[in-house]
PyMOL Python script that loads the backbone (N, CA, C, O; Angstrom):
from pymol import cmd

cmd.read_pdbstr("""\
ATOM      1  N   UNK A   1      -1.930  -2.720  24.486  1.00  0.00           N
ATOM      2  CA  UNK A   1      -2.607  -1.504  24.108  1.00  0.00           C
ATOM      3  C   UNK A   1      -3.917  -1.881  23.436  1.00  0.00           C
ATOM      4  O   UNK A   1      -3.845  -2.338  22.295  1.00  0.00           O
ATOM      5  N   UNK A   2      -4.843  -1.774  23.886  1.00  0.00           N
ATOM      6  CA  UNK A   2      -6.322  -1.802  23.289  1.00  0.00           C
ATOM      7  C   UNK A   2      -6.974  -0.972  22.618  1.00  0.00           C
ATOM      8  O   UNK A   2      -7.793  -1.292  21.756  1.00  0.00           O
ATOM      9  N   UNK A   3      -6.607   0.492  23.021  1.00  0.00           N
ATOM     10  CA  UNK A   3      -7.125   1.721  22.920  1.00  0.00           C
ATOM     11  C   UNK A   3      -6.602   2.017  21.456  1.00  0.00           C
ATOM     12  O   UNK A   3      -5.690   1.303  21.040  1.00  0.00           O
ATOM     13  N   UNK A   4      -7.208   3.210  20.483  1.00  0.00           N
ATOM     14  CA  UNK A   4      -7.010   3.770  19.551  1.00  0.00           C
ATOM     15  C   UNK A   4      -5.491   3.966  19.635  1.00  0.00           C
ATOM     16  O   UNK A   4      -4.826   4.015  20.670  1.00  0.00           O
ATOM     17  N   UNK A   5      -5.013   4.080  18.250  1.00  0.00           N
ATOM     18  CA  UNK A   5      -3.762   5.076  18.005  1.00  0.00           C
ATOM     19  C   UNK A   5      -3.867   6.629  18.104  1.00  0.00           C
ATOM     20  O   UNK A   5      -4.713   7.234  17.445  1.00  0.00           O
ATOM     21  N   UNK A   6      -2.728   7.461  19.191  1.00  0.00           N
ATOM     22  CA  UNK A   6      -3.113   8.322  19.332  1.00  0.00           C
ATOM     23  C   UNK A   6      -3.210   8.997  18.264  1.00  0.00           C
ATOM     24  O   UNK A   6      -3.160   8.247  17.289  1.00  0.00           O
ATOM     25  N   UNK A   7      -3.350  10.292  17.937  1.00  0.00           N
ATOM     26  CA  UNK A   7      -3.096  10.864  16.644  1.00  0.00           C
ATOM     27  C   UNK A   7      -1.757  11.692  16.349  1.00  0.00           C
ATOM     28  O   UNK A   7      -1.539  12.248  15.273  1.00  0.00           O
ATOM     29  N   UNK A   8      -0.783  11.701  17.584  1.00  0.00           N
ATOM     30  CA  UNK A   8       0.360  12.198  17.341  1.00  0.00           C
ATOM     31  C   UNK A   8       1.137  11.046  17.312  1.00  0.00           C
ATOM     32  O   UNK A   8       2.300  11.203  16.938  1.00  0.00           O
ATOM     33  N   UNK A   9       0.818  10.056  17.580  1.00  0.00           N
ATOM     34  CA  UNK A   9       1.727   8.724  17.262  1.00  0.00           C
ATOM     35  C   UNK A   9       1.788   8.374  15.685  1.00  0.00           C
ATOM     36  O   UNK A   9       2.824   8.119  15.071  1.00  0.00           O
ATOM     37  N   UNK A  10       0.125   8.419  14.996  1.00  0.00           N
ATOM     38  CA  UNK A  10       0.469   8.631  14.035  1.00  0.00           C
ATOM     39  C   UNK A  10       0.667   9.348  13.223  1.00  0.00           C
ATOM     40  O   UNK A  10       0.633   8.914  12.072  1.00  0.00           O
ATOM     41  N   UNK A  11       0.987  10.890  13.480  1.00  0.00           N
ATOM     42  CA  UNK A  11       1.618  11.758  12.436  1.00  0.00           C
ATOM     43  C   UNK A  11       3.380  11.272  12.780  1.00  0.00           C
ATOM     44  O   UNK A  11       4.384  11.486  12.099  1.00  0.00           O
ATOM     45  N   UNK A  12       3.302  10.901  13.466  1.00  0.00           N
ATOM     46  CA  UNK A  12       5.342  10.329  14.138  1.00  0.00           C
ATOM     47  C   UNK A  12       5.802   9.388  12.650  1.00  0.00           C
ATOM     48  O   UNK A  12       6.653   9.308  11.764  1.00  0.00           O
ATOM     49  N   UNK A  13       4.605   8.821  13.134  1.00  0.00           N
ATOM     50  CA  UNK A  13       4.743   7.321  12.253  1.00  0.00           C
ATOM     51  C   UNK A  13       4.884   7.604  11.093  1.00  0.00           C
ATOM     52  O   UNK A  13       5.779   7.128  10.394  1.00  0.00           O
ATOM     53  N   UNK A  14       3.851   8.591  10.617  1.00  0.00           N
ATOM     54  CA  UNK A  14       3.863   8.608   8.968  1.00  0.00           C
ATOM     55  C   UNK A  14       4.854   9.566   8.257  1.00  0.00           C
ATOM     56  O   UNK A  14       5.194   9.677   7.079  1.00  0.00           O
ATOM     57  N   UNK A  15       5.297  10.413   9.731  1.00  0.00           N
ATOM     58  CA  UNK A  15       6.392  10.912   8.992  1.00  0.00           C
ATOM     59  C   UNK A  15       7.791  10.184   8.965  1.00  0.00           C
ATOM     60  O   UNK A  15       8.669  10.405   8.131  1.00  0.00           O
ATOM     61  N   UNK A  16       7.875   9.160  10.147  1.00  0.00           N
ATOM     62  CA  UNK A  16       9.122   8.514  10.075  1.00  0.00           C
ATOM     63  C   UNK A  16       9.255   8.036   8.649  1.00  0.00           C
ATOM     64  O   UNK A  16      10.153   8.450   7.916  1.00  0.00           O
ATOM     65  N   UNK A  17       8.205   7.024   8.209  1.00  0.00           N
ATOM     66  CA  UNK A  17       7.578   6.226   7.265  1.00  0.00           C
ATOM     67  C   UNK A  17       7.901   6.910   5.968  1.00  0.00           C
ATOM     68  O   UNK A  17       8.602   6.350   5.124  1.00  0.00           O
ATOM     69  N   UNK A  18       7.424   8.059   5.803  1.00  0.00           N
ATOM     70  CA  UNK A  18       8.072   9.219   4.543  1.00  0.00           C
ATOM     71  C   UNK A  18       9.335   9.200   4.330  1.00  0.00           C
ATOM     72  O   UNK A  18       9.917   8.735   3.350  1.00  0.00           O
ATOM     73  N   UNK A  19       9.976   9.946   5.677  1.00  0.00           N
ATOM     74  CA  UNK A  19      11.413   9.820   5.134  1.00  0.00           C
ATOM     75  C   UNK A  19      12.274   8.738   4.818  1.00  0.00           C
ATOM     76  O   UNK A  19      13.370   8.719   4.258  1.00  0.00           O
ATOM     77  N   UNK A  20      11.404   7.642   5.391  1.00  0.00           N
ATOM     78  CA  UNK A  20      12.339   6.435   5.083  1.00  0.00           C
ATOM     79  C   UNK A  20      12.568   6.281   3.617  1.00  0.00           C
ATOM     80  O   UNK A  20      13.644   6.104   3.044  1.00  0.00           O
ATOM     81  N   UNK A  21      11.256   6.387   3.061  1.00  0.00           N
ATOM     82  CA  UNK A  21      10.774   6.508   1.273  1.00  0.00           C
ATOM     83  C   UNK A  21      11.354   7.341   0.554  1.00  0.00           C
ATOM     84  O   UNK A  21      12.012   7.096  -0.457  1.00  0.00           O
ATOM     85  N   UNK A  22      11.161   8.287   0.996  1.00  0.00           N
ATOM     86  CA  UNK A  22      12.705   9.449   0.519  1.00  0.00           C
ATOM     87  C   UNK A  22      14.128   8.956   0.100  1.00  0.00           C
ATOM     88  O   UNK A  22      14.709   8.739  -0.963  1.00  0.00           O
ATOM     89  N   UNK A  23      14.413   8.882   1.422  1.00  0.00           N
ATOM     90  CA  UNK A  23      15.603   8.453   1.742  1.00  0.00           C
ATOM     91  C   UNK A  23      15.994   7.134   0.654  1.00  0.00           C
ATOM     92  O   UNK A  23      16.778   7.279  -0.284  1.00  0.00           O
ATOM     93  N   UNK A  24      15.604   6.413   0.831  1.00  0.00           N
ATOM     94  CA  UNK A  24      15.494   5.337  -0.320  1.00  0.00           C
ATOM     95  C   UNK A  24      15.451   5.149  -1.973  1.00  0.00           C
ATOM     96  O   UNK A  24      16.118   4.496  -2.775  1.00  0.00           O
ATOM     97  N   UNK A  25      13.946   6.361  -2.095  1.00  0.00           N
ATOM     98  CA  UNK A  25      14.397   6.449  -3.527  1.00  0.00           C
ATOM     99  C   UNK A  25      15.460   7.533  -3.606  1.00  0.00           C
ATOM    100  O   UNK A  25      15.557   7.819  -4.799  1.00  0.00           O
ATOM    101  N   UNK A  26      16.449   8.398  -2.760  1.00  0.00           N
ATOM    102  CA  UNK A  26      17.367   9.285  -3.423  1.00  0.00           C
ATOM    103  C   UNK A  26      18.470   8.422  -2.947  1.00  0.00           C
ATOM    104  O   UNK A  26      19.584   8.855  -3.242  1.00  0.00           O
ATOM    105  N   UNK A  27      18.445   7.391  -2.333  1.00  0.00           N
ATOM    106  CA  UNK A  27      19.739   6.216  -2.550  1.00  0.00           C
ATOM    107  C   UNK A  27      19.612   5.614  -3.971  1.00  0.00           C
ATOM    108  O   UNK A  27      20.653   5.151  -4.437  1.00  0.00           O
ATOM    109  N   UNK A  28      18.681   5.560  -4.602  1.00  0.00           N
ATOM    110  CA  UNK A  28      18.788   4.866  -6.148  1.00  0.00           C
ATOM    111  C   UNK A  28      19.373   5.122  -7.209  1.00  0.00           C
ATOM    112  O   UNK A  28      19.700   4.472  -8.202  1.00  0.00           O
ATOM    113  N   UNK A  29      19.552   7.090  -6.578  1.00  0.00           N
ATOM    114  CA  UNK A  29      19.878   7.637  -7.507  1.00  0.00           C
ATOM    115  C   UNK A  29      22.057   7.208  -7.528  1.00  0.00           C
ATOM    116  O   UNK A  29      22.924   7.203  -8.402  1.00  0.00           O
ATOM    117  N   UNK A  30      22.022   6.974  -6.274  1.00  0.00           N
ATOM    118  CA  UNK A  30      23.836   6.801  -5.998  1.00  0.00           C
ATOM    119  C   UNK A  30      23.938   5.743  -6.544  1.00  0.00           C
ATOM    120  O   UNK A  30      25.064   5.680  -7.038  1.00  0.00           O
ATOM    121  N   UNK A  31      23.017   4.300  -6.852  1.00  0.00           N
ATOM    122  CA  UNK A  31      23.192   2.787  -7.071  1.00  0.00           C
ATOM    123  C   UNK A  31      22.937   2.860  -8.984  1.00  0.00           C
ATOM    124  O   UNK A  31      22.070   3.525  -9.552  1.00  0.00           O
ATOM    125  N   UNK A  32      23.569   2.320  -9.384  1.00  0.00           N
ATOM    126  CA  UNK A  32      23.036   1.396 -11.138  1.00  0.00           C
ATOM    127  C   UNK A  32      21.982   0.070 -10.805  1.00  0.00           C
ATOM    128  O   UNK A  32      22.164  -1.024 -10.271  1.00  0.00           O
ATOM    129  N   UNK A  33      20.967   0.651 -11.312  1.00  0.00           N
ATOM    130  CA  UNK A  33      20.577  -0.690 -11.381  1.00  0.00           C
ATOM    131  C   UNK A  33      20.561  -1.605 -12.654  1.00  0.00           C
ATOM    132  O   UNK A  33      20.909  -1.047 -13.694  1.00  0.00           O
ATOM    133  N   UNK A  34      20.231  -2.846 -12.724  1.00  0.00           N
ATOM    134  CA  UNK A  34      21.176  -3.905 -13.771  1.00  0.00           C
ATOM    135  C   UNK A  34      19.624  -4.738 -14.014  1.00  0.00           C
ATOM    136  O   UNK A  34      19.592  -5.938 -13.740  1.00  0.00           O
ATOM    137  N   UNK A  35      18.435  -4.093 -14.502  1.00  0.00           N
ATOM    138  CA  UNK A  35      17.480  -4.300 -14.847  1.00  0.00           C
ATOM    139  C   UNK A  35      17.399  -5.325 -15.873  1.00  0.00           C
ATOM    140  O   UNK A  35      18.157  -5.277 -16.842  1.00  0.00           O
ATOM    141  N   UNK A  36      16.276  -6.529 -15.693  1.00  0.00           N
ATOM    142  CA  UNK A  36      16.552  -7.521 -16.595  1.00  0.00           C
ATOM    143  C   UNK A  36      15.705  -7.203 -17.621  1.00  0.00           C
ATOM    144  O   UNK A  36      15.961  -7.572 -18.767  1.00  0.00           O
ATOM    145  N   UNK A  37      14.261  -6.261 -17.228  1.00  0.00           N
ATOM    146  CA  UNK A  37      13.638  -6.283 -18.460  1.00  0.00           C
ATOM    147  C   UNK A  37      13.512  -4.900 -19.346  1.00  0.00           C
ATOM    148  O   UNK A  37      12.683  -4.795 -20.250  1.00  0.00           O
ATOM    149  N   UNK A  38      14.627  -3.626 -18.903  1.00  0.00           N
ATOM    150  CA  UNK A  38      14.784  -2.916 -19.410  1.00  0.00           C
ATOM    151  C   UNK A  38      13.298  -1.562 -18.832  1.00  0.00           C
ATOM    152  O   UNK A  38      13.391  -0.560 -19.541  1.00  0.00           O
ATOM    153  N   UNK A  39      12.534  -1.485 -18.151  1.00  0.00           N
ATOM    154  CA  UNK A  39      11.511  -1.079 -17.495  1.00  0.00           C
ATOM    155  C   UNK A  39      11.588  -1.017 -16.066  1.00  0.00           C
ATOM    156  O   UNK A  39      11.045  -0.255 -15.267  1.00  0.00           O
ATOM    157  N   UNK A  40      12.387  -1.991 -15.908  1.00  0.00           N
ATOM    158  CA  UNK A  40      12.736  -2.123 -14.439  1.00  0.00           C
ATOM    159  C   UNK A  40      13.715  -0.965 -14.388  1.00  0.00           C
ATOM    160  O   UNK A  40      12.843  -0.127 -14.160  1.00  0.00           O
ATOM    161  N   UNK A  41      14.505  -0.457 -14.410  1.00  0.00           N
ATOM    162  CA  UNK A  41      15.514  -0.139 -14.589  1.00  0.00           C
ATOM    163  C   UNK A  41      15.226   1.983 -14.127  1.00  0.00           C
ATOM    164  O   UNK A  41      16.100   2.779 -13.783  1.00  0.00           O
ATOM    165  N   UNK A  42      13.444   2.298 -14.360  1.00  0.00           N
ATOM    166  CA  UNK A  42      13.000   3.580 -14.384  1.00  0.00           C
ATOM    167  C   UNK A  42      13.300   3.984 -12.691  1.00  0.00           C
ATOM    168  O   UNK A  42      13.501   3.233 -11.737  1.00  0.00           O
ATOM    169  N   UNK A  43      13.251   5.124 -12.750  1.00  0.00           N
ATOM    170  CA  UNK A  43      13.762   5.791 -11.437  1.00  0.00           C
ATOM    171  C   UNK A  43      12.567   5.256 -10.504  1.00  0.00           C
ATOM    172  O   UNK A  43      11.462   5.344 -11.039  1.00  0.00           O
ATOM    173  N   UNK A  44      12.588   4.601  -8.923  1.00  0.00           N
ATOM    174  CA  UNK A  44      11.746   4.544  -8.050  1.00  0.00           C
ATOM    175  C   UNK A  44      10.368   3.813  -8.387  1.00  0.00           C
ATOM    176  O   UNK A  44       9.186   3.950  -8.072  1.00  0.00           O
ATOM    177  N   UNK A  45      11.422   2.642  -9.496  1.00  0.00           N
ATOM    178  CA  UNK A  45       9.804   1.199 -10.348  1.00  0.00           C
ATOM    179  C   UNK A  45       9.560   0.677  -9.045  1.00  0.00           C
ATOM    180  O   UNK A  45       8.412   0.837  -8.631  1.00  0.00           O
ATOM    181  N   UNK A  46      10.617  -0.090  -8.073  1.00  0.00           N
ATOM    182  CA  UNK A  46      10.357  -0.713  -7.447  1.00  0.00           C
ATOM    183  C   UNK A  46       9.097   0.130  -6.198  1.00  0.00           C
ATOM    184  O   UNK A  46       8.157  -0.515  -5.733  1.00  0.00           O
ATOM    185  N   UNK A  47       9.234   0.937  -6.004  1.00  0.00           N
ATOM    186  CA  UNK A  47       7.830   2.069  -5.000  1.00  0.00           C
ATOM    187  C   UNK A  47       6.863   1.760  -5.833  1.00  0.00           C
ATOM    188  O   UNK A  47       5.780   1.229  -5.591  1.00  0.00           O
ATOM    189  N   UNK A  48       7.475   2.254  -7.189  1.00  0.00           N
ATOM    190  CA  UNK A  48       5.708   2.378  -7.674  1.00  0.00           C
ATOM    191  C   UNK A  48       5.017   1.186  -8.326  1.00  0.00           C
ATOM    192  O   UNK A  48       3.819   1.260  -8.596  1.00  0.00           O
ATOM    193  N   UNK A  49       5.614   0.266  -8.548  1.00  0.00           N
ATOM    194  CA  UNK A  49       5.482  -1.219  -8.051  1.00  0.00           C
ATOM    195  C   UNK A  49       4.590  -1.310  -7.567  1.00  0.00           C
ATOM    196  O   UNK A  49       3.411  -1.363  -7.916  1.00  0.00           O
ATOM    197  N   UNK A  50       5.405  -1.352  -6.158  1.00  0.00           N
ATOM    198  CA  UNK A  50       4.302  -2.009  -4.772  1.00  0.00           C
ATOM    199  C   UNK A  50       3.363  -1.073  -4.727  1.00  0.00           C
ATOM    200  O   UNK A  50       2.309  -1.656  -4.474  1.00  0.00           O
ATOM    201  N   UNK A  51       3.150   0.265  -4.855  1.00  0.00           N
ATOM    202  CA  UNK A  51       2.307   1.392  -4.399  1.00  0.00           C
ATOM    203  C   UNK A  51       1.141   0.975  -5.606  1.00  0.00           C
ATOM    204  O   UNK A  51      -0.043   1.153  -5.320  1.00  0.00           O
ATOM    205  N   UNK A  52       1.440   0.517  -6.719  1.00  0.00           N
ATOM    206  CA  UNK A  52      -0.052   0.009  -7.776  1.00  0.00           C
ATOM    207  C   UNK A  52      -0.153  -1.479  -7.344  1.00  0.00           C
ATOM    208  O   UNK A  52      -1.271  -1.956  -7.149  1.00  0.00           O
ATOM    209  N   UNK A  53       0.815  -2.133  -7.206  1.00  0.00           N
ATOM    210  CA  UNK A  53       0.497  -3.835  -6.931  1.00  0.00           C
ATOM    211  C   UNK A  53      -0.662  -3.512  -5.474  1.00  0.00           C
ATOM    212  O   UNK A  53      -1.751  -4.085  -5.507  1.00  0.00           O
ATOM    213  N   UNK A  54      -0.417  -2.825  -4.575  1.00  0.00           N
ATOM    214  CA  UNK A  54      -0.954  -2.711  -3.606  1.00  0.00           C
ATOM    215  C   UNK A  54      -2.539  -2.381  -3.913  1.00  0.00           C
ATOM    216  O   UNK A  54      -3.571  -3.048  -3.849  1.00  0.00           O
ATOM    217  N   UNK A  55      -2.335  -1.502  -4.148  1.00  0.00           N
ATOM    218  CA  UNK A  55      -3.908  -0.684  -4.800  1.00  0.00           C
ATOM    219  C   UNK A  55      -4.914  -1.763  -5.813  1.00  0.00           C
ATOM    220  O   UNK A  55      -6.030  -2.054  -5.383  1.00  0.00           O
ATOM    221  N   UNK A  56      -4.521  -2.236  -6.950  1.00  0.00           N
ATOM    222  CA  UNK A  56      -4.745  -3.304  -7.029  1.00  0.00           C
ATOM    223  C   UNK A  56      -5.371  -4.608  -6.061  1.00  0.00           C
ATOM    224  O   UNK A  56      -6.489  -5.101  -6.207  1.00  0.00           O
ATOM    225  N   UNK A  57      -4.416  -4.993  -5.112  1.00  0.00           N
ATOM    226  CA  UNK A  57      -5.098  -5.821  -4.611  1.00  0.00           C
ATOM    227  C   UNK A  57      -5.841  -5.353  -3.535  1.00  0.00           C
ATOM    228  O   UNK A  57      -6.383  -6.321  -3.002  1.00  0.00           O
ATOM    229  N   UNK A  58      -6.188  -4.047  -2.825  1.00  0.00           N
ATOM    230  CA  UNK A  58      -6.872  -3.490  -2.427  1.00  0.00           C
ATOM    231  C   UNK A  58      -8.688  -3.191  -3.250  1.00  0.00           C
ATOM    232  O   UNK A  58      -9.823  -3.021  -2.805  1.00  0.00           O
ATOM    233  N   UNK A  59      -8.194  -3.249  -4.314  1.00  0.00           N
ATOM    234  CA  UNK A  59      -9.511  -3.158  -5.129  1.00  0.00           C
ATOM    235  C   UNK A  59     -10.079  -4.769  -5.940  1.00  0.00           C
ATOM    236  O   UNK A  59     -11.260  -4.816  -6.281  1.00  0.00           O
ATOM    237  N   UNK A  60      -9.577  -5.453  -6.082  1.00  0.00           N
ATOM    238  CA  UNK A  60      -9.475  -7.058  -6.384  1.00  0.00           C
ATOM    239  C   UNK A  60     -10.351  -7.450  -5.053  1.00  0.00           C
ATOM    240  O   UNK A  60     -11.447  -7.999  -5.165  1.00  0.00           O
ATOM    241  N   UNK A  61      -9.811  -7.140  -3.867  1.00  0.00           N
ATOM    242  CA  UNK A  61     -10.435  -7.855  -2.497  1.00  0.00           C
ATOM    243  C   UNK A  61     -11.584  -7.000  -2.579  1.00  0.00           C
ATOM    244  O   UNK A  61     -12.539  -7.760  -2.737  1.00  0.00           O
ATOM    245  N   UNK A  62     -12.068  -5.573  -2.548  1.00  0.00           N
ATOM    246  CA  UNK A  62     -13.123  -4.973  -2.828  1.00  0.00           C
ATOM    247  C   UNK A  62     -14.493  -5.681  -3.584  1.00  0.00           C
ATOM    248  O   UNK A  62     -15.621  -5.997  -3.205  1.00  0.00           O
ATOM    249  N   UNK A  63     -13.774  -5.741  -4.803  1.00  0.00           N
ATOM    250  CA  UNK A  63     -14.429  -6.682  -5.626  1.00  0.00           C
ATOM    251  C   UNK A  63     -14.945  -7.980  -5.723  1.00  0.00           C
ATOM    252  O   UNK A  63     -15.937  -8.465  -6.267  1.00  0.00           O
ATOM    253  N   UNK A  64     -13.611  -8.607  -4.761  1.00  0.00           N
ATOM    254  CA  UNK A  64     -14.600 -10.020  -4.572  1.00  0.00           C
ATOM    255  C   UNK A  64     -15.386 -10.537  -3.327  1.00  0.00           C
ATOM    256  O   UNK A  64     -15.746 -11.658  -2.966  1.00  0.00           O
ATOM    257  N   UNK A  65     -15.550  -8.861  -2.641  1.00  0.00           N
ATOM    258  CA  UNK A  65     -16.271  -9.056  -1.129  1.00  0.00           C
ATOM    259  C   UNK A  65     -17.499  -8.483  -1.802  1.00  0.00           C
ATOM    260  O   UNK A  65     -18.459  -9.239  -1.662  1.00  0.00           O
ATOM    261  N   UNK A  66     -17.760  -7.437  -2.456  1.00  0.00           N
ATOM    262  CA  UNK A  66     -19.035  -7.671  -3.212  1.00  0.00           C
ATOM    263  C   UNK A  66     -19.549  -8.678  -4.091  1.00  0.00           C
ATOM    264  O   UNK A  66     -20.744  -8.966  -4.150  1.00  0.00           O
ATOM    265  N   UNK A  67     -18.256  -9.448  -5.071  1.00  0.00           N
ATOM    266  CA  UNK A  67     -19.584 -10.627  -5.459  1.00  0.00           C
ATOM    267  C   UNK A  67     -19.558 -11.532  -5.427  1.00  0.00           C
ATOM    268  O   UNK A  67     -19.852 -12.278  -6.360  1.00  0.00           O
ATOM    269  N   UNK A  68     -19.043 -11.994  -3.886  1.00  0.00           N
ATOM    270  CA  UNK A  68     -19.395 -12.981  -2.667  1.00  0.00           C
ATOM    271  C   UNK A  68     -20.174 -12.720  -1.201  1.00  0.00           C
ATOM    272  O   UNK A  68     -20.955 -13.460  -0.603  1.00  0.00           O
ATOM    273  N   UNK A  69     -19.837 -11.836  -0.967  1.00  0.00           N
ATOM    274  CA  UNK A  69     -21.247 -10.988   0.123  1.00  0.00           C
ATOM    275  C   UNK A  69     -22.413 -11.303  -0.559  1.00  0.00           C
ATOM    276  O   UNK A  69     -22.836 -11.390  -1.711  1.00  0.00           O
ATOM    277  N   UNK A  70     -23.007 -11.531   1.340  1.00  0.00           N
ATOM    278  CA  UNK A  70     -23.884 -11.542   1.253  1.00  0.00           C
ATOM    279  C   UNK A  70     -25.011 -10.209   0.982  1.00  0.00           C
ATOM    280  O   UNK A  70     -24.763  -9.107   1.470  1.00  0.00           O
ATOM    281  N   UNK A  71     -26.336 -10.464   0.104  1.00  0.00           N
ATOM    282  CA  UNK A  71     -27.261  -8.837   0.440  1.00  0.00           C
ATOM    283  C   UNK A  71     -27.284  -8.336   2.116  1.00  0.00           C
ATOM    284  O   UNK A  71     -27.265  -9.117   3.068  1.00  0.00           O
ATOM    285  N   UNK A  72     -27.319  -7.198   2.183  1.00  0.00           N
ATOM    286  CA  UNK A  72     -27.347  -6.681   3.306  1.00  0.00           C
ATOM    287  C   UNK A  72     -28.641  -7.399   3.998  1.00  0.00           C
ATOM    288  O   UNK A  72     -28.714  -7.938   5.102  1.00  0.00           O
ATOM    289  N   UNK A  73     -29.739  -7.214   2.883  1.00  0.00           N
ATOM    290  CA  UNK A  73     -31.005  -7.654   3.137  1.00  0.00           C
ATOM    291  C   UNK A  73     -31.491  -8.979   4.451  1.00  0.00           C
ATOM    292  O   UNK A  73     -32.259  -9.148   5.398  1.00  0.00           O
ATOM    293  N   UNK A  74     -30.596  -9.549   3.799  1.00  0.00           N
ATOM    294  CA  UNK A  74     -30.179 -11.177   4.487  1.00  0.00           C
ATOM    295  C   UNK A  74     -29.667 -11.034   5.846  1.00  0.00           C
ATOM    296  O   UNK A  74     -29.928 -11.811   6.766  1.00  0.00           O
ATOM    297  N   UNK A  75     -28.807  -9.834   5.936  1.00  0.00           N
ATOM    298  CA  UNK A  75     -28.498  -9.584   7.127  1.00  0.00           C
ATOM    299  C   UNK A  75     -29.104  -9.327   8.065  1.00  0.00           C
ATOM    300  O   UNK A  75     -28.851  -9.832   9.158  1.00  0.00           O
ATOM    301  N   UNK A  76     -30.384  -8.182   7.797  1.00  0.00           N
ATOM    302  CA  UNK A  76     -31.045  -7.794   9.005  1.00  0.00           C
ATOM    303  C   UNK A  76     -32.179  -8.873   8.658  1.00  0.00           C
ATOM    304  O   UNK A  76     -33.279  -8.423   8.978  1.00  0.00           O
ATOM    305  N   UNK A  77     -32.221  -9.571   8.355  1.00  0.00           N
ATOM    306  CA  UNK A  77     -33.307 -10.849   8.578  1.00  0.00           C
ATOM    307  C   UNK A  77     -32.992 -11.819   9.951  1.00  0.00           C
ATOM    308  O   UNK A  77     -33.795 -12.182  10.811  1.00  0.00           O
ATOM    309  N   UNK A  78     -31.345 -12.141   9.826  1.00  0.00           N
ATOM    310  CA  UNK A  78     -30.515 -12.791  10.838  1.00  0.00           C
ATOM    311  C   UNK A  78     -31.178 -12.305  12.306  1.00  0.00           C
ATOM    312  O   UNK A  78     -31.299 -13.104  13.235  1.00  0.00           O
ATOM    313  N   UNK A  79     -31.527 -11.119  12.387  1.00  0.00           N
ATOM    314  CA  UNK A  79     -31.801 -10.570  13.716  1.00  0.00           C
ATOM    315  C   UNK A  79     -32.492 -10.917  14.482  1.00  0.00           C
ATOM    316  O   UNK A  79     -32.582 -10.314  15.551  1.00  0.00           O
TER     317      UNK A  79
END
""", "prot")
cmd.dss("prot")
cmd.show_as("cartoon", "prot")
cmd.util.cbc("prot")
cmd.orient("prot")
């Protein structure tokens, strides 16, 4: 497949993708969890975890593509 994602493939996707997340954090609620540092232990840490660890390194890589990029300037010189 070369071509774009259609756009009903991905509303499929993102809704499969939802309920999976759902589904998951209202399994947490049936499980104990046995938290070592007492924080761990908050309803749906582990989502929101990854959902800030993520963002984070989404903005970290942001950051160090601006101050390691090159000026644009430099760029259209290349031409």
């Amino acid at each position: 497949m070369t071509g774009p994602i259609s756009p009903r493939l991905q509303k499929t996707g993102l809704a499969v993708a939802g309920a999976v997340l759902i589904l998951a954090a209202l399994a947490e609620l049936a499980i104990h969890r046995h938290g070592y540092l007492g924080f761990d232990e908050i309803f749906a840490f582990h989502g929101w975890f990854g959902l800030i660890a993520g963002g984070v390194a989404v903005v970290g890589a942001r950051a160090l593509a601006l101050a390691l990029g090159r000026p644009e300037a430099t760029e259209a010189d290349d031409d």
